[in-house]
N, C-alpha and C positions, 0 to 999 in steps of 0.2 A: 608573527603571531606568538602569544606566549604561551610556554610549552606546559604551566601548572602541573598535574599529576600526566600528564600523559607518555611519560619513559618509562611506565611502568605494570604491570599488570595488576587487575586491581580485585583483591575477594570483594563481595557484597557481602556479607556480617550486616554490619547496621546502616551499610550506605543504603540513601536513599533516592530512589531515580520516579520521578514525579512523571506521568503515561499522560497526554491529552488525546481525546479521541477513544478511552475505552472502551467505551458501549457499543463502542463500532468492531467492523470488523477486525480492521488493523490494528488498531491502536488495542484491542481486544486480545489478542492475538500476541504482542509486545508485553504486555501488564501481564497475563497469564503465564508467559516463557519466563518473564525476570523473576514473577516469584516464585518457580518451579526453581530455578536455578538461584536461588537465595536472597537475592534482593529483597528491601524493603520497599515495596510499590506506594504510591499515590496517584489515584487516580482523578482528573481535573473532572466535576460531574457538576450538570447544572443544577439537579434535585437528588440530593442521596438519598433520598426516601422512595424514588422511581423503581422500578421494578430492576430494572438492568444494573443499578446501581447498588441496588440490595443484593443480586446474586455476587456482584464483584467482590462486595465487603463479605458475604460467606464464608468466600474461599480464602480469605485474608489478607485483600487486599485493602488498604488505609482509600474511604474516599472525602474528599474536601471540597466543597463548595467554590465552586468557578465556572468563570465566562470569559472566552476569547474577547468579548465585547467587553469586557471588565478588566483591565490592567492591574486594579488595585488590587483582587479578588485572584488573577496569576500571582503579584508579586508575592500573595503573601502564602500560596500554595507554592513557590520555589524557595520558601526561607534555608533553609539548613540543607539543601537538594547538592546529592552529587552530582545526579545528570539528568537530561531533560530529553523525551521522547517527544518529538513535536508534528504533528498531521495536524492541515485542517479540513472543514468540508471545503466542496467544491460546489462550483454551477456546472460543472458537468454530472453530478448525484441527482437520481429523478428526484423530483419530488421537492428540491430546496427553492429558497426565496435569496438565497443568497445571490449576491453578486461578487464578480470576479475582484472588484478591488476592496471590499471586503476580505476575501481571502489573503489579497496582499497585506493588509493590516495587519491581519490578525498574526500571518507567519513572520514580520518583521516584528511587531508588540512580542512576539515570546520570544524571537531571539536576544532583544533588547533587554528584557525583565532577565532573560535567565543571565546572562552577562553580567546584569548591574545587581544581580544576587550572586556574584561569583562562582555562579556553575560551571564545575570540572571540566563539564562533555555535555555537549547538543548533539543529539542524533535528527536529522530533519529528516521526512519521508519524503520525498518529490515523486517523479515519475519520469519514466523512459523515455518518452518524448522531449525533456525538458532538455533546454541547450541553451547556446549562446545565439543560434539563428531562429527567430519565432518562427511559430508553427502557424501561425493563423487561427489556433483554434486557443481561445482566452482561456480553460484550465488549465493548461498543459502552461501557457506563456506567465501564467502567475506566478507558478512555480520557477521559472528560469530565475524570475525577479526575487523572486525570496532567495532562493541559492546563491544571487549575486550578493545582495545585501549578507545573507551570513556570511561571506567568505573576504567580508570587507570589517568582522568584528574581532574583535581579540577576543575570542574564546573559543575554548577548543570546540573543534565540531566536526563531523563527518555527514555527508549527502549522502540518501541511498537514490536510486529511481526503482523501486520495483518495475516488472512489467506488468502488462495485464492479469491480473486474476483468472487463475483456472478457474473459478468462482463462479465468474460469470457467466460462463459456456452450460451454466446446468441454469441458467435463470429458463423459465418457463417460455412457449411461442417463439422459439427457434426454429421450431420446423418439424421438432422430434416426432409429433404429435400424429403425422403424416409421414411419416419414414426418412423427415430430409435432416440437414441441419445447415443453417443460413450465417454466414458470417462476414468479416471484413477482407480477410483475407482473400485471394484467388487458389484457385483448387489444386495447383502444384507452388503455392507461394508460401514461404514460410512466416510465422510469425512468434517470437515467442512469451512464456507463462511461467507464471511462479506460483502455488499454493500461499494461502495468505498466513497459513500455519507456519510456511518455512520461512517469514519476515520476521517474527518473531523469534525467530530459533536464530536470525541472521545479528539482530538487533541486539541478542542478549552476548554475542561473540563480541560485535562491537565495544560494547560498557564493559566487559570482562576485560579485553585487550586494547585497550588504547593505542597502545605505543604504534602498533598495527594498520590503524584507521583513520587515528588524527588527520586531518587535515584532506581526507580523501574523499572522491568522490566516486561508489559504488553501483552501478548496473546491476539489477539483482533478477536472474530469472534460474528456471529449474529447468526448461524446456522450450523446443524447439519444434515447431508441429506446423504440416504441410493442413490446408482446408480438407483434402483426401485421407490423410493419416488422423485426424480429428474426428473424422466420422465415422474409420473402420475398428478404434479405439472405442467411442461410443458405441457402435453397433457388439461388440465383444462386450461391455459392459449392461447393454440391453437384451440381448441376447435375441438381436434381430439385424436385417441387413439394415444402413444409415449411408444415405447419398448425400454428397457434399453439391454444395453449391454457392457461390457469393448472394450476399444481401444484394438483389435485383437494381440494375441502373436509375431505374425509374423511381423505386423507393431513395437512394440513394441523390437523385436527384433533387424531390423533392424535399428532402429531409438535409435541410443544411449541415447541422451537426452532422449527420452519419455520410456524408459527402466527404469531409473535411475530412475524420476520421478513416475513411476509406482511402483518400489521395495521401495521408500520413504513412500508412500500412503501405500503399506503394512506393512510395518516398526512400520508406525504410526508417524515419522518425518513430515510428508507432512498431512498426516488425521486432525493433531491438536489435543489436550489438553487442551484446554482451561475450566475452567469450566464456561457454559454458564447463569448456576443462577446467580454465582456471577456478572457475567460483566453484566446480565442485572438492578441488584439491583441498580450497579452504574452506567449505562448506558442506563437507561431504553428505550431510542430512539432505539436500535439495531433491525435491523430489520431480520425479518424470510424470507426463501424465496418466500412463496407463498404472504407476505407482499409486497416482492418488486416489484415481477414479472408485479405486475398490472400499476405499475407505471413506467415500461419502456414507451417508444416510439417507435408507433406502426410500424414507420418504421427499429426498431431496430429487432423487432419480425419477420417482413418480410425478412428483410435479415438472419435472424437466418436461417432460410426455405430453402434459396436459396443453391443448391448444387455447393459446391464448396470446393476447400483445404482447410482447415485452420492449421493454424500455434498453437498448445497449449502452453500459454506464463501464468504462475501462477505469476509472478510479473512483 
């Protein structure tokens, strides 16, 4: 593979690193840390005039018109691009119409475009679960398939897999609502979490330090957390007692995805492997989660409380 700028460290001055996915979490999260840290952002938006697109450009962040469905519309949002931050959605996201090979498209079309634009550095976001043995659950396996195709292109690139979003533990009808908290995990099994804040803080180390990252593939998590030690953490941040319990067999049963998802987390696919010294050595910012919890907002905490469904979405 050829080495272009990557023996070296690189300031951001006027480079410029093109974010797909800003309005979203992650890719929100990425776009916001690079221009904290001096980058010249762009961000890929399907209507800049959209609300979340208009906050992006406040903070001064460049946004450009694009659609993963659009190749023409990437190519010409990577013209001049040092490097390229690349997420897409999933069919594991409530609420999409997407489909899985959709998603493969779209993550091979940007690797392709940022390549035949001579892009320095691809950063792709994958997921924890993702490998070389399928998972059986087609998010997670799409991702394997884009990671194989990047690592078959001549351009520099680095994998991360986040793990699970501590994020998603405060989404609303967990159980809070009722003193419990319902999860994948079993009650002395660990699994671990990363803040989605600290992907971006991970991401902008990346493009900063190439030399470091090229060609690698990263595990990215902040923490390690038993179903037991998740609730007692919650209950400290609620300021009430919080009993843990697994998402019930029966729901589990009947509920394929969160079946899948649950035999993953036993598997140990979905629990994570990362080892957590290491990444803090080089990531010292990674946050724990009785670190983050404090730092939610507090109406984020109140709606956790509120009983209602929730949808479990791990990317």
């Amino acid at each position: 593979m050829t080495d272009h700028h990557s023996t070296r460290s690189i300031l951001p001055g006027e480079n410029v690193i093109v974010v797909l996915g800003a309005t979203g979490q992650q890719g929100g999260s990425v776009a916001s840390t690079l221009r904290d840290a001096g980058w010249r952002v762009r961000a890929v938006v399907r209507d800049p005039s959209s609300a979340p697109a208009r906050r992006l450009a406040a903070t001064g962040i460049e946004t450009v018109t694009g659609d993963l469905a659009d190749p023409t519309s990437l190519r010409d949002a990577f013209v001049g691009a040092h490097g390229v931050f690349s997420v897409q959605p999933s069919s594991g996201q409530a609420g999409t119409d997407m489909t899985d090979d959709d998603e493969v498209r779209w993550g091979v079309s940007v690797a392709d475009l940022a390549r035949d634009a001579g892009v320095a550095h691809l950063v792709y976001s994958s997921a924890i679960a993702a490998g070389s043995t399928p998972t059986g659950i087609g998010h997670f396996d799409t991702k394997s398939r884009i990671e194989k195709h990047i690592r078959g292109l001549d351009i520099p690139s680095t994998i991360i897999r986040p793990a699970s979003f501590m994020e998603i533990l405060l989404l609303p009808g967990m159980g809070l609502a009722d003193g419990q908290f319902a999860f994948l995990m079993r009650a002395e099994q660990s699994m671990q979490f990363v803040a989605v804040r600290d992907i971006g803080l991970v991401v902008a180390q990346i493009f900063g330090s190439p030399a470091s990252f090229v060609d690698r593939t990263i595990d990215v998590a902040g923490d390690s957390l038993t179903g037991n030690e998740l609730a007692r953490h919650l209950g400290t941040a609620l300021k009430r007692p919080i009993t843990y319990r697994r998402i019930p067999d029966d729901v589990l049963s009947e509920n394929d995805l969160l079946g899948r998802l649950a035999a993953a987390v036993d598997d140990g696919r979905l629990a994570g492997h990362a080892d957590l010294t290491a990444l803090r050595e080089r990531f010292p910012f990674l946050r724990r989660f009785d670190d983050w919890l404090p730092t939610c907002d507090p109406e984020t905490l109140a709606a956790a409380t509120r009983s209602t469904s929730a949808s479990v979405q791990l990317r």
